[in-house]
C-alpha positions as CSV (number, residue, x, y, z in Angstrom):
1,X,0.0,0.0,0.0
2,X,1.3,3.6,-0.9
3,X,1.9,5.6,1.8
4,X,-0.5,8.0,3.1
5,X,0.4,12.0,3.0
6,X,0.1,11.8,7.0
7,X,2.3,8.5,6.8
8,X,4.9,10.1,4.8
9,X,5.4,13.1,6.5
10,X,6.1,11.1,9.6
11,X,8.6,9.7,8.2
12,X,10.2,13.0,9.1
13,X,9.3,13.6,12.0
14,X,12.4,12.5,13.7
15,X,14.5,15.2,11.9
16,X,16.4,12.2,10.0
17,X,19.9,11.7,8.9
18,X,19.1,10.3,5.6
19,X,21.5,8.2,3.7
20,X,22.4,9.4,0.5
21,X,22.2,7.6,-3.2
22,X,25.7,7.4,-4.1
23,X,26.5,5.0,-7.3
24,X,28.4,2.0,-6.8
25,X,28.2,2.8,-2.6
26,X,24.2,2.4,-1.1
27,X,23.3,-1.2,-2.4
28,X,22.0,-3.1,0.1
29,X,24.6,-4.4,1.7
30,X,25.3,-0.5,2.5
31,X,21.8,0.8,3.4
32,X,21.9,-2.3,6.2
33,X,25.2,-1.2,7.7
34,X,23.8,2.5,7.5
35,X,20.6,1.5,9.0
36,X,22.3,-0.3,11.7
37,X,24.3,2.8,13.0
38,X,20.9,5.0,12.5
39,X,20.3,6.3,9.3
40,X,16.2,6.3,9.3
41,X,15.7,7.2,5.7
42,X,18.4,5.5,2.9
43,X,17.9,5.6,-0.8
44,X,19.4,3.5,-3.3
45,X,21.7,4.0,-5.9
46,X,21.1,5.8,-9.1
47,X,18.7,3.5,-11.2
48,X,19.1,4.0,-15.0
49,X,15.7,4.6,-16.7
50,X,16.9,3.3,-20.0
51,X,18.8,0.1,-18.4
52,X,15.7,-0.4,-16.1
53,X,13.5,-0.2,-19.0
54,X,15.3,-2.6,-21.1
55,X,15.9,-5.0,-18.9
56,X,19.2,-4.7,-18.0
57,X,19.9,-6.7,-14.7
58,X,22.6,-4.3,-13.2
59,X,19.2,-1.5,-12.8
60,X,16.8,-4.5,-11.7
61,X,19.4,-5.6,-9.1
62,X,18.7,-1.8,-7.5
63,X,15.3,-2.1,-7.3
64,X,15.6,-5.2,-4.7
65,X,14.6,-4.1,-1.2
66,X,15.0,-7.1,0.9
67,X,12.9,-7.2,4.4
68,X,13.7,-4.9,6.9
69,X,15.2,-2.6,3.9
70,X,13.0,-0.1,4.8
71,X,12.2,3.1,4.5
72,X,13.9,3.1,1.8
73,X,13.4,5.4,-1.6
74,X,14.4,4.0,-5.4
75,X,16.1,7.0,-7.0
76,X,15.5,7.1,-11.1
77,X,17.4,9.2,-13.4
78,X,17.0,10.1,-17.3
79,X,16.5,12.9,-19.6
80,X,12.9,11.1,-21.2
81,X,9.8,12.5,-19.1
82,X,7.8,9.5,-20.3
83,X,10.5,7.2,-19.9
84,X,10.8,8.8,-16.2
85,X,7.6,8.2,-16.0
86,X,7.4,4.6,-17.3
87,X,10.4,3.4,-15.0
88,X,8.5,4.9,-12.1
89,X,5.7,2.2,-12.7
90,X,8.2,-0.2,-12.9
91,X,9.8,0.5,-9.8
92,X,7.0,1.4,-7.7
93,X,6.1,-2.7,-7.9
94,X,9.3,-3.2,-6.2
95,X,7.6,-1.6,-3.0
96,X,9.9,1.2,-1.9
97,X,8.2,4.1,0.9
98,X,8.5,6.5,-1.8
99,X,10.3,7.3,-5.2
100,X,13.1,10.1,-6.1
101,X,13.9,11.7,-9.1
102,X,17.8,12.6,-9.7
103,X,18.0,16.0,-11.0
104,X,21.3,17.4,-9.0
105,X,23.8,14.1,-10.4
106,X,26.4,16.6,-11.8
107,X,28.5,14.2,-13.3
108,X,29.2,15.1,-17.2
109,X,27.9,11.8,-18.4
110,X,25.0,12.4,-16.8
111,X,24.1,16.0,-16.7
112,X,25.6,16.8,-20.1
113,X,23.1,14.2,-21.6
114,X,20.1,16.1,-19.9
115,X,19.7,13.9,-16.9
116,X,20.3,14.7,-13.5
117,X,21.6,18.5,-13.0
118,X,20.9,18.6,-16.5
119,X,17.4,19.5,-15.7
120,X,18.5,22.3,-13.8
121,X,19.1,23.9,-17.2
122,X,15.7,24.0,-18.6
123,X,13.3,24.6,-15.2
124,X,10.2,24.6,-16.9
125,X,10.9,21.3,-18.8
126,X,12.4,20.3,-15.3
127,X,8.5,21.2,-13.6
128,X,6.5,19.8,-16.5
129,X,9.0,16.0,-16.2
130,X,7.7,16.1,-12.0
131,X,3.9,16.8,-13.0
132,X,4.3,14.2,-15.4
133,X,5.8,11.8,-12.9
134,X,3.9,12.4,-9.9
135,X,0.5,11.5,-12.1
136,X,2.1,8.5,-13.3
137,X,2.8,6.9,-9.9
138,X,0.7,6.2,-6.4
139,X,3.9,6.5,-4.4
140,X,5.1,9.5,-3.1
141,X,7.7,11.4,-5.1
142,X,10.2,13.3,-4.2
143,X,13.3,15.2,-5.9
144,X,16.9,15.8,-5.1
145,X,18.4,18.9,-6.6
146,X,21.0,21.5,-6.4
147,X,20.3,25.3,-5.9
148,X,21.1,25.5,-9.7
149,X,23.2,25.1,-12.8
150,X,25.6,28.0,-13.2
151,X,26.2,31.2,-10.9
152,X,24.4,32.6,-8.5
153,X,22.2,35.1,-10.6
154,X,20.9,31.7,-12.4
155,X,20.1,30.1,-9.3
156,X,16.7,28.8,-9.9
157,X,15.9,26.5,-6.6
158,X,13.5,29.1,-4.6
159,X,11.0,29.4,-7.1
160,X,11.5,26.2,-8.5
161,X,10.5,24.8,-5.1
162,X,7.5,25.7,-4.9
163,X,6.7,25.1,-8.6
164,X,7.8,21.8,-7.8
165,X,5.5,21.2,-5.1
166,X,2.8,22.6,-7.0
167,X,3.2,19.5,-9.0
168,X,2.7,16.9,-6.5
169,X,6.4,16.3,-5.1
170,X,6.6,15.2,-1.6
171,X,9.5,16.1,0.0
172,X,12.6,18.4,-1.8
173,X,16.6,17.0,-1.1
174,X,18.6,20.1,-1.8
175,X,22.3,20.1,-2.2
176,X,23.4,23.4,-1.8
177,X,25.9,23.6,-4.6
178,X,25.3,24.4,-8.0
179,X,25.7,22.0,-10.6
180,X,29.0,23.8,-12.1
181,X,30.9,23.1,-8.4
182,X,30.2,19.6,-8.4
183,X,31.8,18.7,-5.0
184,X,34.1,21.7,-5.0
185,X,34.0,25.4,-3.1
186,X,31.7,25.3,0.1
187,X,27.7,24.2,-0.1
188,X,25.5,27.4,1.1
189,X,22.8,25.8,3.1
190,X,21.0,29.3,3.1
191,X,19.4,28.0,0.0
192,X,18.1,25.3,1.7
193,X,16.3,27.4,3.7
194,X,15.3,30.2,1.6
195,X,13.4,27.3,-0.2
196,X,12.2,25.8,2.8
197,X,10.4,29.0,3.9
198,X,8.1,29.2,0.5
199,X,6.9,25.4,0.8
200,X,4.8,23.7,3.2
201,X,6.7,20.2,2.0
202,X,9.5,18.5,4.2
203,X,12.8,19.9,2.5
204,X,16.0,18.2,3.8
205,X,19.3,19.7,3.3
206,X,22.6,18.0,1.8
207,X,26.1,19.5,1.1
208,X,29.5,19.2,3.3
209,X,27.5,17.1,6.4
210,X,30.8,15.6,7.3
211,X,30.4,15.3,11.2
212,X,27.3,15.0,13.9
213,X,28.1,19.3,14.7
214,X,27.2,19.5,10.6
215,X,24.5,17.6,10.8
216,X,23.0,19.5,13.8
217,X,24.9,23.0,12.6
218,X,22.6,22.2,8.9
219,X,19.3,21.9,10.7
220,X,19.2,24.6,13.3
221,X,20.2,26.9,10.3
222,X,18.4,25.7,8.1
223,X,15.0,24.6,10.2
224,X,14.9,22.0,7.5
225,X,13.4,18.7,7.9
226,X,16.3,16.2,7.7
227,X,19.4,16.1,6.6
228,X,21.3,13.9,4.1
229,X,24.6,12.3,4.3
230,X,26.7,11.2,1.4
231,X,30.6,11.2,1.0
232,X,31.1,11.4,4.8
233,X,29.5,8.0,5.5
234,X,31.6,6.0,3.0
235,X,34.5,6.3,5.5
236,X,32.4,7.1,8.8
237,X,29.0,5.1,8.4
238,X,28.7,5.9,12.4
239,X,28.1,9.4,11.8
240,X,24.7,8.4,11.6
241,X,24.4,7.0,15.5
242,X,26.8,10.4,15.8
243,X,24.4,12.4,15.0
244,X,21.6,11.1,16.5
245,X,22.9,11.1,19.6
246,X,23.7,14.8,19.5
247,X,19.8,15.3,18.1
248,X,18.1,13.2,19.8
249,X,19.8,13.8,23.6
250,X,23.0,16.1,22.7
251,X,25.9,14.1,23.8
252,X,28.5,13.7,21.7
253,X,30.1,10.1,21.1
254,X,33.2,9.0,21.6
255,X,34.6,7.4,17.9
256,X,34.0,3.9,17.2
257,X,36.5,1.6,19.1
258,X,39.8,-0.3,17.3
259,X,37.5,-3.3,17.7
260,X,34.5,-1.6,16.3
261,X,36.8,-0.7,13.1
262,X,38.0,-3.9,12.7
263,X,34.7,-5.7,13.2
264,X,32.7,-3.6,10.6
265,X,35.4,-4.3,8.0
266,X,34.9,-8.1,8.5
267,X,31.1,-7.7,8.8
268,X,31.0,-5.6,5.4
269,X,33.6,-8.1,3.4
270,X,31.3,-11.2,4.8
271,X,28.2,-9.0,3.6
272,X,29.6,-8.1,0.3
273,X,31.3,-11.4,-0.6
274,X,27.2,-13.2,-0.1
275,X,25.7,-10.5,-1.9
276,X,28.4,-10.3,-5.3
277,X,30.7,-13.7,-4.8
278,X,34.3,-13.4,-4.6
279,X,36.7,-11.2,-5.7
280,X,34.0,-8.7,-6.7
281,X,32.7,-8.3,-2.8
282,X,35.8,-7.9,-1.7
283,X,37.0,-5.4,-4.4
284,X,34.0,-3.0,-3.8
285,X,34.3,-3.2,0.2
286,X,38.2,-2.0,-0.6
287,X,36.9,2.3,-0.9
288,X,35.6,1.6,2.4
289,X,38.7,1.1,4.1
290,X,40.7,4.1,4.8
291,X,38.2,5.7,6.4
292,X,37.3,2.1,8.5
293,X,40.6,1.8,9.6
294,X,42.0,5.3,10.1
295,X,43.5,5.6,13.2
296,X,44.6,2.0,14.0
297,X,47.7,1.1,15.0
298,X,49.9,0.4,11.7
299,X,46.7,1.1,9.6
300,X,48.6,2.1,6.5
301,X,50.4,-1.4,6.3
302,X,47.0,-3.2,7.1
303,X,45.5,-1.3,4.3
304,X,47.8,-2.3,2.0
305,X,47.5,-5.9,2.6
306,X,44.2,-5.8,2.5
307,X,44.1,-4.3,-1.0
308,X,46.6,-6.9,-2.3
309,X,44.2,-9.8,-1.3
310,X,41.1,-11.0,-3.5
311,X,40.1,-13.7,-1.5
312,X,37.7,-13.7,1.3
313,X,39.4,-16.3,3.4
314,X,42.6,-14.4,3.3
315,X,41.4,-10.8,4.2
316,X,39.7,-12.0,7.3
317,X,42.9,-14.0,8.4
318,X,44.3,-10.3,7.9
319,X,42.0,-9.1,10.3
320,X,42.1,-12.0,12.8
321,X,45.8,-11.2,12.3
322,X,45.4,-7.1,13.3
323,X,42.8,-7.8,16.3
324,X,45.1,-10.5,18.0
325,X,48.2,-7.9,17.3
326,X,45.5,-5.1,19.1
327,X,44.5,-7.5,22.0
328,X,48.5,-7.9,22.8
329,X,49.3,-4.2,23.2
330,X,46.3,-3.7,25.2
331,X,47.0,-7.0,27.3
332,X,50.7,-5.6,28.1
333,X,49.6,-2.1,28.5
């Protein structure tokens, strides 16, 4: 059953740390770790209209939401409104709380093809593709944006806000960059709530929430909603229990333990290794690992052997290897 408006806006009533799409990074595997450390909201990776459309098993793959994967949105991208439109059919059967549209993806490959940020080029035609989608669907639908394409004087995201709830969307992600910056310069979250104050729709603000103080620094600014993480939690998934401690009862955490550090890695090569076989699990788990090990005792070495082993069986006897080494400084400390 579709959520309800009533439903769906509780879903934010938290003030949650949502979970970013990030491409090749929030599978499943991912959204459960995430989950686990308290992100309340996750949304997948980028689903390709055209792949999902044809077929292709690499977009069906992202639409699987196992149990307890939940709430969790599908986020579609393309540059085709009825295409958009069709894929959201499709994917609504796969059951997710609610559907996204990608239109802040600045990537060239993307955006230069009309999809993602692309849309931020052409607002009407960018309005017109949510009205179109919204009407297609049951689901709630929502859209992640930037604040526009270019510089500031073509900065389209107040107005377009409330155009775009004018259409039906749900809720508004807004990464408070412009297209142009992709991940460079620093994200205004002003804009995030300049648009927040012309809508009656949850907005939830994303851009440089690298620590629990963002996270917390980004709402009371902003008065937004929620607020998304993305790069941060590829190294740091616990920002998510981070910052929900500092929400929810304003403590700040200490940082995960040695142990903790070593026990995710093992947890997220077991996961990965079930989900894609071996070596591909254990390849993809490899971005994670700077930021899962920094700190530890000779982590630079550990890293290193990690990365030169493709077998499961061989990377755990690694970690066995750094946990026994751990547990013998701390026994003759």
């Amino acid at each position: 059953m579709p959520l309800s408006p009533e439903s769906f806006r509780r879903l934010f009533a938290s003030r949650p740390v949502v979970l970013a799409p990030m491409e090749d990074v929030t599978d499943a595997v991912f959204r459960r770790i995430g989950r686990e450390l308290g992100a309340e909201l996750c949304v997948t990776e980028f689903v390709n209209v055209e792949g999902l459309l044809r077929g292709c098993k690499t977009a069906r793959r992202k639409l699987d939401l196992a149990d307890g994967d939940q709430p969790t949105a599908i986020q579609i991208y393309g540059a085709n409104p009825e295409r958009l439109a069709e894929a959201a059919r499709v994917a609504e059967q796969a059951g997710p709380a609610f559907l996204d549209i990608n239109c802040g993806c600045w990537v060239p490959k993307i955006a230069g093809r009309g999809a993602g940020a692309g849309w931020l080029r052409d607002p009407e035609a960018m309005v017109a593709m949510a009205r179109l989608v919204t009407r297609s669907v049951a689901l709630p639908v929502t859209v992640k944006t930037r604040i526009g394409w270019g510089p500031e004087s073509h900065m389209p995201i107040v107005d377009l806000a409330r155009r775009l709830e004018d259409t039906g969307v749900a809720a508004l992600t807004i990464h408070c960059r412009t297209a142009q910056m992709g991940h460079s310069g620093a994200a205004d979250w002003s804009w995030a709530a300049r648009a927040r104050e012309v809508v009656s729709i949850p907005v939830v603000v994303n851009g440089d929430i690298k620590t629990a103080d963002d996270a917390a620094r980004a709402l009371r600014e902003t008065g937004c909603a929620g607020v998304m993480v993305g790069r941060a939690a590829i190294d740091h998934p616990w920002i998510f229990r981070e910052a929900r401690a500092l929400l929810d009862d304003g403590v700040h955490l200490p940082p995960p333990t040695a142990e903790e550090r070593l026990a995710l890695c093992r947890a997220h090569l077991i996961a990965n290794t079930e989900a894609r076989g071996e070596p591909h699990g254990v390849r993809v788990t490899r971005r994670h690992l700077t930021g899962y090990l920094r700190g530890l005792p000779g982590a630079s070495a550990l890293r290193r052997e990690l990365l030169f082993c493709d077998s499961l069986s061989g990377c755990l006897d690694i970690l066995d290897s750094a946990a026994q080494r751990l547990a013998a400084c701390g026994a003759a400390a």
